[in-house]
Backbone bond lengths (Angstrom), bond angles and torsions (degrees), N, CA, C in turn:
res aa  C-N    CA-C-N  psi(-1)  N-CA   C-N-CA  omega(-1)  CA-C   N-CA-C  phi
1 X - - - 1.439 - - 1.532 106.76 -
2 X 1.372 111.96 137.47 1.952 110.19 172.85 1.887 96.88 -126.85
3 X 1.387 75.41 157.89 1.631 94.45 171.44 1.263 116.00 -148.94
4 X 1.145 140.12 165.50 1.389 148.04 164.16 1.390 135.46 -69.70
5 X 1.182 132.87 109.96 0.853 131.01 175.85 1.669 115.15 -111.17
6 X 1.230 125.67 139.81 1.477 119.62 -173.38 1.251 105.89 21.24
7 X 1.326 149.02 61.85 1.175 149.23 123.00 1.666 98.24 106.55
8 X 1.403 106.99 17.35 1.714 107.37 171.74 1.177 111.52 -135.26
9 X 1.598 120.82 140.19 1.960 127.09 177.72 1.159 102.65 -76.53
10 X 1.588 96.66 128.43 1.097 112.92 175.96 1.876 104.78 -120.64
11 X 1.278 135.33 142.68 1.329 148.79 -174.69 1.357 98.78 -71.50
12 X 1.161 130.64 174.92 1.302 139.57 159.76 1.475 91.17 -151.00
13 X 1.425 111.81 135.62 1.496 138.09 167.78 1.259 137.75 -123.84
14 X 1.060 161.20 157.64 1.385 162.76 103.55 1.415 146.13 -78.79
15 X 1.534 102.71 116.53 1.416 88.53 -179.36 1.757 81.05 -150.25
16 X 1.854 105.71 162.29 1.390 116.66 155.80 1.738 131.80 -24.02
17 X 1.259 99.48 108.70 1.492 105.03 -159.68 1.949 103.60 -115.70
18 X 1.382 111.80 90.28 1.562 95.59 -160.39 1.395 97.77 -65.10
19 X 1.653 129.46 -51.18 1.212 108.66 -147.50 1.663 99.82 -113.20
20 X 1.040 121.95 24.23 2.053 132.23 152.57 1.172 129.46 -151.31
21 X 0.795 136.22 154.23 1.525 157.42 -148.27 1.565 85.92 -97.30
22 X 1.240 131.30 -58.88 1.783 119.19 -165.04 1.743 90.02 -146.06
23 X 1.267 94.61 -162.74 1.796 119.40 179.62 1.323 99.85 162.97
24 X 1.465 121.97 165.30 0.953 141.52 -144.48 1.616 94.51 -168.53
25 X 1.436 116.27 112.17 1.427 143.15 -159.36 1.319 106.22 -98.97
26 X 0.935 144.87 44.83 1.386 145.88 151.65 1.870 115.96 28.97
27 X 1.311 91.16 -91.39 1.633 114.87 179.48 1.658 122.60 -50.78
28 X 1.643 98.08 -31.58 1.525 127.38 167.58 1.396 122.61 -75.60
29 X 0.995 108.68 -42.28 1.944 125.86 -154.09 0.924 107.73 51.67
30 X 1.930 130.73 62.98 1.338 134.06 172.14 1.145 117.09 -123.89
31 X 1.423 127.86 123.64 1.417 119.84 -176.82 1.224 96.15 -104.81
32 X 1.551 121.95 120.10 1.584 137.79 158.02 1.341 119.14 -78.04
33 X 1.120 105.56 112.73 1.569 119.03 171.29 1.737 131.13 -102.65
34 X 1.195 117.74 116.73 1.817 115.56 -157.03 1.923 94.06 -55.88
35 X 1.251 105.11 123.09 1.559 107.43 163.48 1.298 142.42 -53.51
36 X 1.693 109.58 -5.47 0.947 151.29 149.64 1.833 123.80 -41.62
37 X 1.010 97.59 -79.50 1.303 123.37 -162.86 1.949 101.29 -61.57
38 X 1.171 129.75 137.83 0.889 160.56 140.26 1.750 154.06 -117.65
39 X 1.452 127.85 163.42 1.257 114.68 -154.67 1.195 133.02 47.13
40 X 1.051 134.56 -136.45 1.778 160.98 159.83 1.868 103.41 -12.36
41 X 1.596 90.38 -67.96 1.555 105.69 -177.52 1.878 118.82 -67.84
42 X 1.319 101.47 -24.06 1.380 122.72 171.69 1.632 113.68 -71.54
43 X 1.066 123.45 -40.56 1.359 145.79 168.07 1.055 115.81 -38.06
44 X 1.474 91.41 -83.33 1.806 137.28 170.17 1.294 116.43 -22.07
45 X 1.849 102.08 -56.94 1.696 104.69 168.11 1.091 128.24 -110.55
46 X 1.237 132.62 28.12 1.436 152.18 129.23 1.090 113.63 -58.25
47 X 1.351 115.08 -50.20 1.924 120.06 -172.00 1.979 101.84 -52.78
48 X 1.744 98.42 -55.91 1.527 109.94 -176.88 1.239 114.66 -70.29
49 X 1.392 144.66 -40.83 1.293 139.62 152.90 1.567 121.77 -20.96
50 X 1.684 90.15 -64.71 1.602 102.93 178.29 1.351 115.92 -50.10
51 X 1.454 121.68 -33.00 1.312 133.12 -165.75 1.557 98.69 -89.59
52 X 1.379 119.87 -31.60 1.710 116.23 179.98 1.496 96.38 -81.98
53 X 1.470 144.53 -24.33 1.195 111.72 169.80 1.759 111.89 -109.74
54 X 1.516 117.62 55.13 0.824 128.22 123.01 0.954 156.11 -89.24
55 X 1.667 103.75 -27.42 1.566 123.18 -173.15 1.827 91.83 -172.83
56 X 1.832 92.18 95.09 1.274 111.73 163.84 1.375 145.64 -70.93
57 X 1.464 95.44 -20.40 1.781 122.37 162.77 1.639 104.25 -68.16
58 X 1.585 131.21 -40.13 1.350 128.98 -159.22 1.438 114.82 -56.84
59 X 1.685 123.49 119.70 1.308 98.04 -157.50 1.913 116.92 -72.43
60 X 1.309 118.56 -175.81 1.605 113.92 -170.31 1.301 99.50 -49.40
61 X 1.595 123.59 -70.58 1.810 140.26 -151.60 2.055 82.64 -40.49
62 X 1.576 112.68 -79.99 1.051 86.72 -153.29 1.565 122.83 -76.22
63 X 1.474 134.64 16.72 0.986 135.16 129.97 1.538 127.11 -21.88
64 X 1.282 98.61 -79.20 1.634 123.47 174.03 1.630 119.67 -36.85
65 X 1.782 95.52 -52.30 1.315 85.06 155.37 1.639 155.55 -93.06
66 X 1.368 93.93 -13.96 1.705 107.82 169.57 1.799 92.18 -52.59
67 X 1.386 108.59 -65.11 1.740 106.76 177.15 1.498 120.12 -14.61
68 X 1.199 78.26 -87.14 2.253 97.17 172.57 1.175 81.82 -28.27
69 X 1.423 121.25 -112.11 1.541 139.26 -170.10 1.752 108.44 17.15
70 X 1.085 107.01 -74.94 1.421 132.37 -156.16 1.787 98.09 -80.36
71 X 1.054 116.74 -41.25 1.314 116.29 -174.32 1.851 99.76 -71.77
72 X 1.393 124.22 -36.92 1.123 156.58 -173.18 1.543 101.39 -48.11
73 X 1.808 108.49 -59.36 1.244 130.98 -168.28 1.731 111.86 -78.62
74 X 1.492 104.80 -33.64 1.737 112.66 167.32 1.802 114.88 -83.76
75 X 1.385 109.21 -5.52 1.433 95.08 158.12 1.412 112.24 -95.59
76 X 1.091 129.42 -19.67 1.732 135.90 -174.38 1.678 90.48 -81.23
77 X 1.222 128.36 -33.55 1.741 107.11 -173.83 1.323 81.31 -86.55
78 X 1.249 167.04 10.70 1.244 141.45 -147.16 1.865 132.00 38.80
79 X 1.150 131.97 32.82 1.290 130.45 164.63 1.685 95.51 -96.59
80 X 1.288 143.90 -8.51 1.519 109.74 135.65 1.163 122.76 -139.21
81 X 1.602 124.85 -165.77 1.290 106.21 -160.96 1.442 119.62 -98.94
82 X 1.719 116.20 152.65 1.319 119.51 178.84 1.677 113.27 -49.47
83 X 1.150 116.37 -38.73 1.842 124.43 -166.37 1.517 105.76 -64.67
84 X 1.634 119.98 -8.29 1.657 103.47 172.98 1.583 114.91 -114.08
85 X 1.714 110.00 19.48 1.242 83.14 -175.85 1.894 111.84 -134.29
């Protein structure tokens, strides 16, 4: 699957991720996602990925939290569920 980010395709992937949940490949334009992870937590690091290959300088904290935030705002409309967060 690709999507856009600031006006460049970027991949989205999954595979077994022992020691993170996602990353965001710079040099690649690949966002790795742990194959693992689902719902809430699936979201969660998709939301921050997306946000690291937007703005790779942004430091982690506020990464982390735009994430929360946003994941925060799709359980209150209901596109996911209250029980993971």
């Amino acid at each position: 699957m690709t999507i856009k980010v600031g006006g460049k395709t970027w991949t989205i992937k999954r595979r077994k991720m022992p020691d993170h949940w996602g990353r965001a490949d710079w040099p690649e334009r690949i966002i790795w996602i742990d194959s693992g992870l689902s719902g809430n937590s699936l979201a969660n690091t998709l939301l921050h990925e997306v946000a690291h290959a937007a703005d790779y300088e942004t430091e982690e904290v506020r990464i982390e939290v735009l994430a929360a935030a946003q994941t925060q705002a799709l359980v209150k409309l209901g596109f996911l569920s209250e029980e993971e967060t």
